[in-house]
C-alpha positions as protocol buffer text, in pm:
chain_id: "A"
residue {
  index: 1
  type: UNK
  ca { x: 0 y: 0 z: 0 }
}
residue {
  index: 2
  type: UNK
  ca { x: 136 y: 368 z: -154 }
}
residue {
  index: 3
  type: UNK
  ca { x: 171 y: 605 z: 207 }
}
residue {
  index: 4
  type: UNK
  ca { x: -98 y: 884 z: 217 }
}
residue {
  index: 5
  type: UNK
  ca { x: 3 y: 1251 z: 240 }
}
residue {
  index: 6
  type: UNK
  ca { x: -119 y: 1216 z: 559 }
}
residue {
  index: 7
  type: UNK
  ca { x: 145 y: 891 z: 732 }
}
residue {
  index: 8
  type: UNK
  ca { x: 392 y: 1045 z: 901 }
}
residue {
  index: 9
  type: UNK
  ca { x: 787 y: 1009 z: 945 }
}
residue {
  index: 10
  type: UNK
  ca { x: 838 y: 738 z: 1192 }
}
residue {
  index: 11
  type: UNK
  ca { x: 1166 y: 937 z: 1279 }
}
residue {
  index: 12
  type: UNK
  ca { x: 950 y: 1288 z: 1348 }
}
residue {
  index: 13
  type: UNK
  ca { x: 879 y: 1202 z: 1685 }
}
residue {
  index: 14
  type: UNK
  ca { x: 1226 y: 1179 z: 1764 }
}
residue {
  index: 15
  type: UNK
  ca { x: 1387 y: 1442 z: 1574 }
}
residue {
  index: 16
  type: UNK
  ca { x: 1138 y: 1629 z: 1757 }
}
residue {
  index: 17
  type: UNK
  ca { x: 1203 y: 1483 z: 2108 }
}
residue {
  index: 18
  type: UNK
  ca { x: 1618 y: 1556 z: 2031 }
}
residue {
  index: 19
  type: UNK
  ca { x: 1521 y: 1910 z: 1990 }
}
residue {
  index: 20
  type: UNK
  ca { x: 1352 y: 1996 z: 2272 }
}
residue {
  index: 21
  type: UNK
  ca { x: 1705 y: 1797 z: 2446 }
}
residue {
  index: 22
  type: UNK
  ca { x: 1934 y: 2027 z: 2273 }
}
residue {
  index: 23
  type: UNK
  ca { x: 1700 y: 2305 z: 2382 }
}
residue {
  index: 24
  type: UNK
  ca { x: 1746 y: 2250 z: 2757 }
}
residue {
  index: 25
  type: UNK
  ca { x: 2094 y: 2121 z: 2715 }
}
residue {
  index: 26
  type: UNK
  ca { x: 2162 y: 2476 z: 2601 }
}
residue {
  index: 27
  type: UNK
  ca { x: 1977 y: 2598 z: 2924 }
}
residue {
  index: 28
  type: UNK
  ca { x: 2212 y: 2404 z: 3148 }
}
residue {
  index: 29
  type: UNK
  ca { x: 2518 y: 2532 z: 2996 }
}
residue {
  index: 30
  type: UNK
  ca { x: 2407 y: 2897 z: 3015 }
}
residue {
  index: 31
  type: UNK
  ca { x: 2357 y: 2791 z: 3390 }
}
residue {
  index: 32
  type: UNK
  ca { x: 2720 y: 2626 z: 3453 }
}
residue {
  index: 33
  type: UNK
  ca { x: 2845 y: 2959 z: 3312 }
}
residue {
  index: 34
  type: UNK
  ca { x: 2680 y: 3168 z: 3500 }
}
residue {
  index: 35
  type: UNK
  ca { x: 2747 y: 3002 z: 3809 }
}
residue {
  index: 36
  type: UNK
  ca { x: 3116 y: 2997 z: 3684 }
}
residue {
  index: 37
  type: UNK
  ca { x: 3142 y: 3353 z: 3620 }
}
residue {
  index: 38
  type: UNK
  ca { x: 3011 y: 3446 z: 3964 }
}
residue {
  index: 39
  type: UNK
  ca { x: 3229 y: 3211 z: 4168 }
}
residue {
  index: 40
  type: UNK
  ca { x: 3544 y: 3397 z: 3939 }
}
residue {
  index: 41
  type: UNK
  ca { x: 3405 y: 3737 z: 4050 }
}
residue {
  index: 42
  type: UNK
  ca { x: 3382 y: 3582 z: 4390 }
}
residue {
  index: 43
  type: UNK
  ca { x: 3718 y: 3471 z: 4471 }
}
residue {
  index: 44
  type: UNK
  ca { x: 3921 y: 3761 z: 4532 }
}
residue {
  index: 45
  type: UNK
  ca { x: 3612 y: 3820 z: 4822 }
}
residue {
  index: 46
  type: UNK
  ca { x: 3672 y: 3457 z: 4986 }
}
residue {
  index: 47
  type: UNK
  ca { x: 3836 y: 3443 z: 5279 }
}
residue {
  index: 48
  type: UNK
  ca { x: 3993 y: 3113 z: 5250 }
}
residue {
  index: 49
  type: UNK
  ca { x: 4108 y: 3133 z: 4891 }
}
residue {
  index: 50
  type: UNK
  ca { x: 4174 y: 3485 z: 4901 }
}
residue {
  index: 51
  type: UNK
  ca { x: 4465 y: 3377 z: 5151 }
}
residue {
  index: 52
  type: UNK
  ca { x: 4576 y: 3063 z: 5013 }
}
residue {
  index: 53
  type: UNK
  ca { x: 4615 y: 3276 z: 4709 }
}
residue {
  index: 54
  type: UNK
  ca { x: 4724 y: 3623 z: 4835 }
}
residue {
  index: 55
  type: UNK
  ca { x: 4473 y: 3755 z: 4660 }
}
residue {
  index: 56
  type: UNK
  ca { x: 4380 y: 4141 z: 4687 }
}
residue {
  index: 57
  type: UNK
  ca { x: 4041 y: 4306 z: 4617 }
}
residue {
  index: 58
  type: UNK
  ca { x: 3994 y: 4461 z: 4245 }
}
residue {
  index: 59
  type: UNK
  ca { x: 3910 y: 4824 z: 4311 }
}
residue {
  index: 60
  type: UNK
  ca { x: 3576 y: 4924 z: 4217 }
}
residue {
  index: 61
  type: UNK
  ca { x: 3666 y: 5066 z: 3902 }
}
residue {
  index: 62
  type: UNK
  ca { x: 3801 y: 4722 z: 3778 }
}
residue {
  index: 63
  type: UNK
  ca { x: 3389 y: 4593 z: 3777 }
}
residue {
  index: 64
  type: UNK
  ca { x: 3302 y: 4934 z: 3590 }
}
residue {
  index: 65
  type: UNK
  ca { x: 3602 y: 4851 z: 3358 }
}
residue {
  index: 66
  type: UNK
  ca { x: 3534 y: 4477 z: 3315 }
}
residue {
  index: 67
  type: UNK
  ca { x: 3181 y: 4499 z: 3108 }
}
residue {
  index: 68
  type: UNK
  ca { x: 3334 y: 4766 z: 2901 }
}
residue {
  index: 69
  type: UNK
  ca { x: 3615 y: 4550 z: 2797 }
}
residue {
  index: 70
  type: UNK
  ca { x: 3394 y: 4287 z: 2693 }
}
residue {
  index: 71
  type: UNK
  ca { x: 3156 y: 4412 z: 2480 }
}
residue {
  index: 72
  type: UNK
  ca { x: 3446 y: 4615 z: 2290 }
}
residue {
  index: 73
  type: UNK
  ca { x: 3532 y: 4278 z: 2244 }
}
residue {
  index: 74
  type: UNK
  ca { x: 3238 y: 4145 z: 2086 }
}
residue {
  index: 75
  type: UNK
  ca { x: 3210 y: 4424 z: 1842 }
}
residue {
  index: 76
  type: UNK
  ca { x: 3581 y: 4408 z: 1792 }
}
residue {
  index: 77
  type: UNK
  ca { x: 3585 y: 4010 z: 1695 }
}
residue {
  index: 78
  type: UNK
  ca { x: 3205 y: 4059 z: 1486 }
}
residue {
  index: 79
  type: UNK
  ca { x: 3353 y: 4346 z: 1293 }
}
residue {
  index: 80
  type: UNK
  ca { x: 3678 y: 4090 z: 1189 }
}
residue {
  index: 81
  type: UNK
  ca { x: 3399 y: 3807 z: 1109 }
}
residue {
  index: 82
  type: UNK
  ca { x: 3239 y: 4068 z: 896 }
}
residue {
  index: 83
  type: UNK
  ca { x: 3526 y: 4187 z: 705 }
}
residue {
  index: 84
  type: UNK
  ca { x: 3682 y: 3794 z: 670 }
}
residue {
  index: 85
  type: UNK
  ca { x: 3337 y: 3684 z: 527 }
}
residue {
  index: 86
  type: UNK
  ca { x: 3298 y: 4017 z: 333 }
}
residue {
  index: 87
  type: UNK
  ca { x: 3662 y: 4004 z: 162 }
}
residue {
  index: 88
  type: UNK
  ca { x: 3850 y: 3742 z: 231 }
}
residue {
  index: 89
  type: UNK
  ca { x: 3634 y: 3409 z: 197 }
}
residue {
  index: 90
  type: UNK
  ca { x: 3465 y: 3479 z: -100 }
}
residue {
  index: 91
  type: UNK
  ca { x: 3812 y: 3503 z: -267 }
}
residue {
  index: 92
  type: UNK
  ca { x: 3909 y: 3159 z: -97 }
}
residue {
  index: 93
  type: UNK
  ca { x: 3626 y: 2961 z: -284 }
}
């Protein structure tokens, strides 16, 4: 018997099921690095590790400083991506 328009991909149920995996796989790694990227702010503040370490406190104006830094960063790196893709890739193929 010829399938109707209507049978269905035996597979769509689990390309479907491998999404929604990915989707909250994605979620838990935005979690582990925002958990990592408090504990790093945290350390210098630590008692313990700030002595093991001789660690000193950042001054304020390092955590003013620090965003600032990244996001010239980020345009700095998608500007290069632009210009590579622009000029330099189409030549390549």
């Amino acid at each position: 018997m010829a399938p109707s328009a209507t049978t269905r991909n035996p597979l769509h149920r689990w390309r479907a099921e491998g999404r929604r995996q990915d989707a909250s796989c994605a979620s838990h790694v935005g979690d582990m690095f925002h958990r990592a990227a408090a504990l790093t702010l945290a350390l210098p503040f630590l008692p313990v590790v700030g002595q093991w370490f001789e660690f000193v406190h950042p001054p304020a104006a390092y955590y003013a400083y620090l965003p600032a830094v990244v996001v010239a960063f980020l345009v700095t790196t998608e500007l290069v991506k632009r210009l590579f893709y622009a000029r330099i890739a189409p030549a390549a193929g």
